[in-house]
Each structure stands twice: as C-alpha cells, then as structure tokens.
Backbone as CSV, one residue per row, in Angstrom:
resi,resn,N_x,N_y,N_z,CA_x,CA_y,CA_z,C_x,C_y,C_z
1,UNK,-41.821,53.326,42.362,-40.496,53.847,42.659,-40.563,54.924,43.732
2,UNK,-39.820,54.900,44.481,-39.561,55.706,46.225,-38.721,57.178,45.253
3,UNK,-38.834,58.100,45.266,-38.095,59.247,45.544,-37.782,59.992,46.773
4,UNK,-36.673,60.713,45.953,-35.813,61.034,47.359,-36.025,62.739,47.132
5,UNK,-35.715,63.204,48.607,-36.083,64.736,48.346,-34.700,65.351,48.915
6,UNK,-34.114,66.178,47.732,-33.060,66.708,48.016,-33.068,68.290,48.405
7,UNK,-32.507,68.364,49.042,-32.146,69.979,49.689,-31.320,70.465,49.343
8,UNK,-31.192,71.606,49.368,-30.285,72.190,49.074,-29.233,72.548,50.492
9,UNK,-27.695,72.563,49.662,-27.304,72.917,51.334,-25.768,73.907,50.663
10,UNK,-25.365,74.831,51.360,-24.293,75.090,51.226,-23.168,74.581,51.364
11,UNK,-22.222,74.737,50.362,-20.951,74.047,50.807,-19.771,74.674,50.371
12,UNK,-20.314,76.530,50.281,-19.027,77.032,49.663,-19.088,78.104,50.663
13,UNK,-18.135,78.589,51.101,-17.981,79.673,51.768,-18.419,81.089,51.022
14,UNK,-17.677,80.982,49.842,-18.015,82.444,49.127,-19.509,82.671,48.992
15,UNK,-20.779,81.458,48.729,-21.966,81.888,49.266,-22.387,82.347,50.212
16,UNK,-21.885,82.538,50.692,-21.711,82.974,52.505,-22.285,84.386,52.363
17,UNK,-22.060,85.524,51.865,-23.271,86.984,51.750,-24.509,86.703,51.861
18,UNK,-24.771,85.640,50.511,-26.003,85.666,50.139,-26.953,84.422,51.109
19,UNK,-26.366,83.644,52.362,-26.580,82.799,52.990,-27.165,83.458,54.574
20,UNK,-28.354,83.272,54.620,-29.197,84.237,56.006,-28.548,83.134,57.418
21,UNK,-27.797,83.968,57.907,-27.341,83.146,59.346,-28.740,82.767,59.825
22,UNK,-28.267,81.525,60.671,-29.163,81.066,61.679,-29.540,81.953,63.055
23,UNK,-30.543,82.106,63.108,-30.881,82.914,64.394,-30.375,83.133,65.456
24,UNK,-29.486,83.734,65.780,-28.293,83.880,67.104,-27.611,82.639,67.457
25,UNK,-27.386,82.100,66.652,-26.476,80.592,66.802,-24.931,80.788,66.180
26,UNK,-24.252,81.056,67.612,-22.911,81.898,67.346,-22.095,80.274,68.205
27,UNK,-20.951,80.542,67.375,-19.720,79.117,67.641,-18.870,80.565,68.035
28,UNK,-17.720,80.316,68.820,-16.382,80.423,68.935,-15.653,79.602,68.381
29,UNK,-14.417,79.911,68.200,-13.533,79.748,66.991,-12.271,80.159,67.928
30,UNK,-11.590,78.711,68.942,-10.042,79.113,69.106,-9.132,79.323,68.500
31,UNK,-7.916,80.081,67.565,-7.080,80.147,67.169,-7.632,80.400,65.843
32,UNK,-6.733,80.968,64.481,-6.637,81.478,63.486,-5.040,80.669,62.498
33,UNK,-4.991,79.737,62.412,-4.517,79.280,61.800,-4.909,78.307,60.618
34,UNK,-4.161,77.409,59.989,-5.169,77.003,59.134,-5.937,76.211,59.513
35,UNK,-6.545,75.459,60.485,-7.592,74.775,61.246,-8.475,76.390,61.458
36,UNK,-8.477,77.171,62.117,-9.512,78.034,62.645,-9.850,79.232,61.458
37,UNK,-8.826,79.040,60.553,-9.867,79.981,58.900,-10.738,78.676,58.533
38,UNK,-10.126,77.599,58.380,-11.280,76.767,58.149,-12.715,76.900,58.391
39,UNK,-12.316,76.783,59.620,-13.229,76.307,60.548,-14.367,77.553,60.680
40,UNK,-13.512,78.843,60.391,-14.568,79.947,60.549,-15.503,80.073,59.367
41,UNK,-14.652,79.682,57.760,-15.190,79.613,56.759,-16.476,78.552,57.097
42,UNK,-16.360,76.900,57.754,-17.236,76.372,57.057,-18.399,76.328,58.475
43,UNK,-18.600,77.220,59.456,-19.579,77.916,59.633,-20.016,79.135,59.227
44,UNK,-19.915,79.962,58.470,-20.537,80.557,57.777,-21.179,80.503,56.674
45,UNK,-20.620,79.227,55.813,-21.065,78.289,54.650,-22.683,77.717,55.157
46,UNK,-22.708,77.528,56.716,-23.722,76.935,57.712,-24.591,77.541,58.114
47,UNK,-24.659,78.643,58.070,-25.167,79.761,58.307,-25.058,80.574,59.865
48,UNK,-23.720,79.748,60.532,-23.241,79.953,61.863,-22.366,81.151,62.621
49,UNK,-23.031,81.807,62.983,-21.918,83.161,62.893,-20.720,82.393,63.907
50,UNK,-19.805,82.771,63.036,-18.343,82.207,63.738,-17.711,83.866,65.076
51,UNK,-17.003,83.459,65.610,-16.165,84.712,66.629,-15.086,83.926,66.712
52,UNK,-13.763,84.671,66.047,-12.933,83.921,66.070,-11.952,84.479,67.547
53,UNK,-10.912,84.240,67.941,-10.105,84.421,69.284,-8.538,83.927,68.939
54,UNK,-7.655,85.122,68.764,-6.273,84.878,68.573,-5.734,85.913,69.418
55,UNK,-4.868,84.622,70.102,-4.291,85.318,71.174,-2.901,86.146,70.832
56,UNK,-2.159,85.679,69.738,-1.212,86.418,69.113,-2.088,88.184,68.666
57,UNK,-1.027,88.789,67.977,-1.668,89.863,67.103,-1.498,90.132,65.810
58,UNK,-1.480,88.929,65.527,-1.707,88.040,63.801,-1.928,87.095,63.402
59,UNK,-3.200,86.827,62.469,-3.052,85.274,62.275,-2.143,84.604,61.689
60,UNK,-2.559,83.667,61.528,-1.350,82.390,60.884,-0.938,81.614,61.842
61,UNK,-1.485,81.533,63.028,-0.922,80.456,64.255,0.370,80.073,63.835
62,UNK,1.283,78.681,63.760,2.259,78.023,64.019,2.833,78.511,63.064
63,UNK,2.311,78.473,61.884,3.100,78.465,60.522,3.328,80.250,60.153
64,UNK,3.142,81.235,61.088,3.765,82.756,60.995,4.894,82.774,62.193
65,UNK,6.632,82.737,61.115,7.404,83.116,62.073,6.987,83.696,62.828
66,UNK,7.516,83.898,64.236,7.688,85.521,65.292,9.307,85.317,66.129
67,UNK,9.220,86.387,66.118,10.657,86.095,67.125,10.542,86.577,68.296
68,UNK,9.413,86.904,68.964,9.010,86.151,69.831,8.746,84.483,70.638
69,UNK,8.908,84.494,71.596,8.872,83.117,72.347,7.547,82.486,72.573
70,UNK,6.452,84.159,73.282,5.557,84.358,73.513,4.386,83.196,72.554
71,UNK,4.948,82.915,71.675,3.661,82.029,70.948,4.381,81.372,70.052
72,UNK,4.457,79.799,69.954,5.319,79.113,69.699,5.608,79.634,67.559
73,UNK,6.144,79.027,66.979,6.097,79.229,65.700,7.439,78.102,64.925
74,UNK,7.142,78.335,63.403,8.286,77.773,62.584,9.654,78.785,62.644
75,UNK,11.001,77.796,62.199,11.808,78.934,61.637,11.430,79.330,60.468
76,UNK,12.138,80.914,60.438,12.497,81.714,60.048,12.242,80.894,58.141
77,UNK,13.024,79.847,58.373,13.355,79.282,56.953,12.406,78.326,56.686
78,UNK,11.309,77.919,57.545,10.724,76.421,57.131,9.587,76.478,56.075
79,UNK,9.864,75.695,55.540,9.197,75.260,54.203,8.150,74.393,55.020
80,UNK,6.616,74.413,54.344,5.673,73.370,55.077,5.939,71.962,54.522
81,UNK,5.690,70.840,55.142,5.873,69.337,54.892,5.296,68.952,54.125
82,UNK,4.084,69.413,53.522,3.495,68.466,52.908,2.799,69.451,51.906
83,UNK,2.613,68.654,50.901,2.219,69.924,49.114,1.203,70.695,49.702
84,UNK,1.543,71.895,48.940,0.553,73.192,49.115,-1.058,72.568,48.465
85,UNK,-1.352,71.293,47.798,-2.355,71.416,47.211,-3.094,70.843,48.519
86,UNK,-2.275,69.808,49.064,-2.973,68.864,50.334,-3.465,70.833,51.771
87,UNK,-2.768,71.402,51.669,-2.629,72.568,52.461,-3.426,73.803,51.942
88,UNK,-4.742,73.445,50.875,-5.532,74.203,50.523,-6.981,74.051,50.372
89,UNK,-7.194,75.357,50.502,-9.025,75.211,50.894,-9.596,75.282,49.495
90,UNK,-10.826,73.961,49.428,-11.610,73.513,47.969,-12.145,74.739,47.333
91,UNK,-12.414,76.247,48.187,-13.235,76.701,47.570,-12.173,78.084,47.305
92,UNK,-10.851,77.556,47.409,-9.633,78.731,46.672,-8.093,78.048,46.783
93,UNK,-8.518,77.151,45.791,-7.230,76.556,45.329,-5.969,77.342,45.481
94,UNK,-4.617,76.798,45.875,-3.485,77.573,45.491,-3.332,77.503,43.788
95,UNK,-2.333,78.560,43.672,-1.604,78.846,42.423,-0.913,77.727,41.544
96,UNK,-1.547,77.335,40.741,-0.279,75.854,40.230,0.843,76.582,39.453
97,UNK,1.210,77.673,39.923,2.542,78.598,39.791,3.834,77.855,40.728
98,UNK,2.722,77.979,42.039,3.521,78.550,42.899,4.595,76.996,43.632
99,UNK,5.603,76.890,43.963,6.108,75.053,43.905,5.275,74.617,45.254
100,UNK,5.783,73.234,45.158,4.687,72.039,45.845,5.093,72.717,46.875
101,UNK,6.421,72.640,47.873,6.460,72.463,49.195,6.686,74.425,49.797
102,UNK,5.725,74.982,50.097,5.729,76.211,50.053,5.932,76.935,51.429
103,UNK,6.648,77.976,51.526,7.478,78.966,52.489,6.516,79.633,53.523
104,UNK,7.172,79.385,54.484,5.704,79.880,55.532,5.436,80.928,55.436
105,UNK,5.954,81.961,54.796,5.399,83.558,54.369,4.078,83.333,53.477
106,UNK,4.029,82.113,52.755,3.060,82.101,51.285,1.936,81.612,52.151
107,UNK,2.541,80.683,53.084,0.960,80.250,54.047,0.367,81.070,54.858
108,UNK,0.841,81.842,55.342,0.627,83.227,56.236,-0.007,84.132,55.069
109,UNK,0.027,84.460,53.869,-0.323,85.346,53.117,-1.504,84.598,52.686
110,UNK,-1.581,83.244,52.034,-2.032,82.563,52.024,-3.851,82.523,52.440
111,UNK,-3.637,82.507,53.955,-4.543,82.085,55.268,-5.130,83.968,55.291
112,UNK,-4.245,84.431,54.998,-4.717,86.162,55.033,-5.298,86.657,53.821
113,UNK,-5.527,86.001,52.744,-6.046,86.258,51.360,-7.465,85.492,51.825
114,UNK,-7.505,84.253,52.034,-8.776,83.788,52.880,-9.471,84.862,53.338
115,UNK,-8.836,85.077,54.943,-9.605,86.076,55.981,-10.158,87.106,55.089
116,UNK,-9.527,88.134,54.360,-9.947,89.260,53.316,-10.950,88.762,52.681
117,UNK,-10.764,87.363,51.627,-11.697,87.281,50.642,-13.507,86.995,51.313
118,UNK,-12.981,86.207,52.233,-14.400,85.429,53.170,-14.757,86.888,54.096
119,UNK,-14.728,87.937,54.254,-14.918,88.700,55.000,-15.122,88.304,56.865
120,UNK,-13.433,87.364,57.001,-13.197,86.908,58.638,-12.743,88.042,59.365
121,UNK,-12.218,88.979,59.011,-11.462,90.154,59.951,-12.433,90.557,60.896
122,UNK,-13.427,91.072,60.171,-14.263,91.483,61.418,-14.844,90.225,62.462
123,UNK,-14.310,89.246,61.820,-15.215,88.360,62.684,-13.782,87.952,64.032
124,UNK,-12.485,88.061,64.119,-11.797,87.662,64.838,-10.908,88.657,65.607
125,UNK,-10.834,88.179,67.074,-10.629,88.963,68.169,-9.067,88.940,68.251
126,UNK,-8.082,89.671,67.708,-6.906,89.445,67.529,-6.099,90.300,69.013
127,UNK,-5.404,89.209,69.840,-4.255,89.693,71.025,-5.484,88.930,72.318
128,UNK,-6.553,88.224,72.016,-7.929,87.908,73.224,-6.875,86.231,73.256
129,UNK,-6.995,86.213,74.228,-6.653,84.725,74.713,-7.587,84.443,75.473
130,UNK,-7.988,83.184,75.316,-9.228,82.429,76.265,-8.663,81.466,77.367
131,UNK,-9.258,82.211,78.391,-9.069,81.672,79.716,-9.520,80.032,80.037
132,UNK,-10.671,80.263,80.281,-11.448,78.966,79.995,-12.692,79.344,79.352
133,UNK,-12.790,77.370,79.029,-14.419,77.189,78.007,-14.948,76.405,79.137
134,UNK,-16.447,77.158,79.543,-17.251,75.680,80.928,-18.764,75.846,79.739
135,UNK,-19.230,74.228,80.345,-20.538,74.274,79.739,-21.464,74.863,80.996
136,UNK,-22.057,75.266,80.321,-23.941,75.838,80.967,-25.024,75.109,80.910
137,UNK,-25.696,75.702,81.959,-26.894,74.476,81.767,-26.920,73.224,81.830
138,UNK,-28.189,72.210,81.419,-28.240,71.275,81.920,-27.312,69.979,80.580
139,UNK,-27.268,69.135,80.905,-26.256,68.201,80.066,-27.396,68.629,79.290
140,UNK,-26.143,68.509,77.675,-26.999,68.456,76.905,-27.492,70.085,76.146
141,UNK,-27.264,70.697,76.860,-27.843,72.086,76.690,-27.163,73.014,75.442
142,UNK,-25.842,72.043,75.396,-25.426,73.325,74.123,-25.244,74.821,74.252
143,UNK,-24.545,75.108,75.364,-24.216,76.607,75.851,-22.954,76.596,76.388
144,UNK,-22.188,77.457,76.241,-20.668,77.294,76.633,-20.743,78.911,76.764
145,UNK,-19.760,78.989,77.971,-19.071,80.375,78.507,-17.943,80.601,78.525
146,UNK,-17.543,81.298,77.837,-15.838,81.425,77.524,-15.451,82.667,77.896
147,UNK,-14.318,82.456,78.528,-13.535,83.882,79.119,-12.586,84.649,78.648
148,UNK,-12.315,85.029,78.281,-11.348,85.883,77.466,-10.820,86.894,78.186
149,UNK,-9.642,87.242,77.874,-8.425,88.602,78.348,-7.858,88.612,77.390
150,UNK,-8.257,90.505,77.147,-7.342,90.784,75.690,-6.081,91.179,76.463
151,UNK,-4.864,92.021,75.509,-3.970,92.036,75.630,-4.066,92.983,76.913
152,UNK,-4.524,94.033,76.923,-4.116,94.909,77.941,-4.827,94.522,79.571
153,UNK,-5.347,93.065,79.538,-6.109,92.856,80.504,-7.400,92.684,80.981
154,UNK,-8.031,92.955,80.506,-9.580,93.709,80.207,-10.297,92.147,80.100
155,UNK,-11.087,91.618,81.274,-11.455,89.942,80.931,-12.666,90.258,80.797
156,UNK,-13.643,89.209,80.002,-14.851,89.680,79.895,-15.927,87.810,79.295
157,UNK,-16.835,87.403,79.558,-17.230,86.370,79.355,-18.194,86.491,78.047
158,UNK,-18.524,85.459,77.476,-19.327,85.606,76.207,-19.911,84.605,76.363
159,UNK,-21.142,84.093,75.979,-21.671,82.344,75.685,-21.759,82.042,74.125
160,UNK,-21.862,80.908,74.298,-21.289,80.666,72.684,-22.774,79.239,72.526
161,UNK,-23.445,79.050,71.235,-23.799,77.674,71.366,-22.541,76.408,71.060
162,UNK,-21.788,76.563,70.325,-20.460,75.602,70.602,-19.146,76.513,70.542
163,UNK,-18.025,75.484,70.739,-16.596,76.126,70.364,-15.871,75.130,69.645
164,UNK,-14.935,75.591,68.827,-14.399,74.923,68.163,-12.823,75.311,68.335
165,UNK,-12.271,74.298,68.893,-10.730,74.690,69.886,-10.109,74.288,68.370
166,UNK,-9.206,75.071,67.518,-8.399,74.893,66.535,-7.104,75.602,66.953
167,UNK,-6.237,75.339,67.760,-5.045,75.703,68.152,-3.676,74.837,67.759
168,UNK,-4.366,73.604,67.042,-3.463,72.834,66.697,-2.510,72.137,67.530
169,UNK,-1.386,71.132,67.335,-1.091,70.305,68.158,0.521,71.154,68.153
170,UNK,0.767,72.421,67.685,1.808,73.502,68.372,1.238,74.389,69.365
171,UNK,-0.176,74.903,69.410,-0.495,76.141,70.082,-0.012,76.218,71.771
172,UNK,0.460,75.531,71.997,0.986,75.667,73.662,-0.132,75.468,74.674
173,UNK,0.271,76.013,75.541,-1.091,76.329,76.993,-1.250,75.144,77.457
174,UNK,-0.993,73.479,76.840,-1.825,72.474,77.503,-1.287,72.212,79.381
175,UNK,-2.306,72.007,79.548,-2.570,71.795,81.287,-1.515,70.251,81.494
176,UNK,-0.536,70.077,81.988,-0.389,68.866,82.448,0.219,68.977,83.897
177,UNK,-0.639,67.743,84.222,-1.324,67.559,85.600,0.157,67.842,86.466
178,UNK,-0.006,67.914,87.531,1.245,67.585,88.315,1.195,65.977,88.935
179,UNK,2.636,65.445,89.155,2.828,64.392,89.425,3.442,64.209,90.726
180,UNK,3.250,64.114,91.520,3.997,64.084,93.198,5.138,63.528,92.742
181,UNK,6.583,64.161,92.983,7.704,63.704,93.035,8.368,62.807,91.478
182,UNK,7.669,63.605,90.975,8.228,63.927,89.558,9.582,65.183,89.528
183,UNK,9.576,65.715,90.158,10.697,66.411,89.917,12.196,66.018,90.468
184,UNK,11.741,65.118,91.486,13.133,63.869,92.078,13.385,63.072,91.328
185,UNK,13.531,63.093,90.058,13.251,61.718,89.326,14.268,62.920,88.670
186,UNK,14.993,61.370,87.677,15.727,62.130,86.561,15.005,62.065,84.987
187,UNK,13.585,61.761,85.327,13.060,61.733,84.381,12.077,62.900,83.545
188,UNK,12.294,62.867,82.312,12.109,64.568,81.497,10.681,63.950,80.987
189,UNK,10.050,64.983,81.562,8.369,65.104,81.433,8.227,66.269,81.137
190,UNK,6.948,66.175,80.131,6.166,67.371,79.075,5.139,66.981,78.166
191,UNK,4.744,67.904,77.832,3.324,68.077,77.285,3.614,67.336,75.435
192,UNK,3.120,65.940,75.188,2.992,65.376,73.772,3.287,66.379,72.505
193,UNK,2.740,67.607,72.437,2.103,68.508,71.580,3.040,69.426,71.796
C-alpha cells in the first residue's frame, strides 16, 4: 500500500499571529471591500504579507454609502442582493440574528469587524490610489511596481511580488480606449462595469 504525506497548511486567517510570514514576499492588495478583506485575510492565512491600497478614506468599497461622487457607492437605502450567509467569510460567520438580505451599514460594519479582528488596519493605505501596476524584470519574474498618490499628492513607488486588483466590477477608473469619431455618432458608449 502507497501512502500519502500530508502537510499541514493553513486555512484560517485567525491563525495568522501564530503563522511565520514568508520571507519578504509582500502582495498588494487593490481596494478594501469585500473582495480585498478577503483577499488580505487569505494571504496572511499564507503566510503573505498583504499592503492593502484604498483610495477612498474608508473601507467598504461599493457597498459604504458616500455622498460623495468621488467614489462610486450604493444608496443611501440599499439592502445587498443576495443572503448575508452567501456574503460571509468561513472563518466569521454572520449573526443568524441578523435577517437574510442585510443593510449596507451591517456590511460596512461587517467588513470593519474583519479588518479589527484579523489585525488589517495597519496593513492598509487608506486615501493612496494606485496609479499604475508594470511588471519588472524578465517574463516570468514575479515583481511588480506600483505607484501610488496619497491624498495630498505625495507619489511614491513600491515593488510588490504580486497584486491582487479587488476593486470590483463598481470601483470606476477603467481605461476605455478612444474610438476615432465616436463622438459623431449618436451612439452612447461606456465602460461595461
């Protein structure tokens, strides 16, 4: 009979203290919503030091009203689409208090009970918007340079071994191309997202 040799591996964030990062193997982390707490949680589960980058000056990406324009968001009143259980992380269940289709204040508080519990605050650059992400080195190389400008201006580059763009399919900014004589047209063009 063949045996198999099992490892051990993390798969909870809250092990995350007692979990020795990998040797200067740092990810960036676009946006802070619920894709980029994720995402920060399950590299650190990895032993990956995460740097997170929110260009607002709060997390909760889409799903934290603002009344501001400046960064897109829900109303005021919107309830999320789909059950709070499908809209929660395995390793901190929501409340089976609290009802299925839940108020974007609870997801914003929510996503901020995360950041606190996982110790993300210090890890994310809140009002930094990223300019651009270019790779380095030769194909293959696994090095990325990302640019950043915080709020008051101040640009400054970092390298990252990956990034992980979680801005979601509200976060704005996308590039679309120009079209020669698209604007003679009576036809209404824009960005999918």
């Amino acid at each position: 009979p063949t045996r198999s040799l099992s490892l051990p591996r993390i798969t909870n964030a809250r092990s995350a203290p007692r979990c020795r990062l990998r040797q200067g193997l740092r990810v960036a982390v676009i946006g802070t919503g619920i894709s980029g707490v994720q995402a920060m949680k399950a590299c650190i589960a990895e032993g990956i030091e995460p740097v997170g980058f929110e260009s607002d000056s709060d997390t909760g990406g889409f799903w934290r009203f603002k009344e501001s324009t400046d960064h897109p968001s829900v109303y005021r009143s919107t309830h999320i689409d789909t059950s709070r259980d499908m809209n929660s992380f395995g390793d901190r269940p929501w409340d089976p208090e609290k009802p299925l289709l839940i108020h974007n204040t609870e997801l914003t508080e929510y996503l901020r009970a995360n950041i606190e519990e996982f110790g993300l605050a210090e890890r994310i650059r809140l009002g930094t918007k990223v300019l651009s992400v270019s790779p380095e080195g030769p194909a293959g190389a696994h090095s990325w340079c990302v640019r950043t400008a915080t709020a008051d201006g101040a640009e400054s580059e970092e390298h990252f071994d990956g990034v992980m763009v979680c801005t979601g399919r509200h976060g704005g900014g996308a590039w679309v191309p120009a079209v020669e004589g698209i604007d003679a047209t009576r036809v209404t063009h824009l960005h999918s997202s």
